[in-house]
C-alpha positions, 0 to 999 in steps of 0.5 A: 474531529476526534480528539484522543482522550486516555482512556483503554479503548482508545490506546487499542485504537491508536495502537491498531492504527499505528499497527494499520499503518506498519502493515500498509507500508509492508504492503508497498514493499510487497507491491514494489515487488509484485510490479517489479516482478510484472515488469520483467515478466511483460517485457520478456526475459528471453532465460524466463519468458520465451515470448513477451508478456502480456503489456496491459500488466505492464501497464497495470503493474506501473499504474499501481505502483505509482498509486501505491507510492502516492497512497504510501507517502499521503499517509506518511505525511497524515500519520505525522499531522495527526500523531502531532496533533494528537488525533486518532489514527485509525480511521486514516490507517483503515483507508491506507491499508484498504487501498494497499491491499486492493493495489497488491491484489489487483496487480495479482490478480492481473499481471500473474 
């Protein structure tokens, strides 16, 4: 358990961890959008796609979403537990934006 101290490199940290976690939440709206997108296009608008789309990207676009929504909100609720107990953010921040990433180029990569 890493306590803050003040000190200049752990202002760095924090404030990369605090950056971390921003851009992790940036990233679910970005994969909101890319599984919402997926959706439509597996389930076929006859104006877009002629024919149905593939629904294993239904599937994979849905399943992480719904991963995404659970990383999203546990680190939500660990940014505030250790921003209040003054702890260091960035190893948690590092986890949440890795896991964010692989979601959006998973769904990427297999539902376009």
């Amino acid at each position: 358990m890493t306590i803050r101290t003040p000190s200049p490199l752990n202002e760095r940290h924090e404030v990369l961890g605090v950056l971390l976690f921003v851009f992790a939440g940036c990233g679910f709206v970005v994969l909101s959008a890319l599984a919402g997108t997926a959706a439509i296009m597996a389930t076929g608008v006859p104006a877009v796609v002629p024919v149905a789309w593939n629904v294993d990207a239904l599937h994979v676009a849905s399943a992480a979403w719904w991963l995404g929504l659970l990383v999203a909100l546990a680190g939500l609720v660990i940014w505030i537990i250790r921003a209040q107990t003054k702890r260091t953010l960035l190893p948690w921040a590092i986890v949440d934006f890795a896991v964010m990433v692989s979601l959006v180029a998973t769904v990427w990569l297999w539902a376009f």
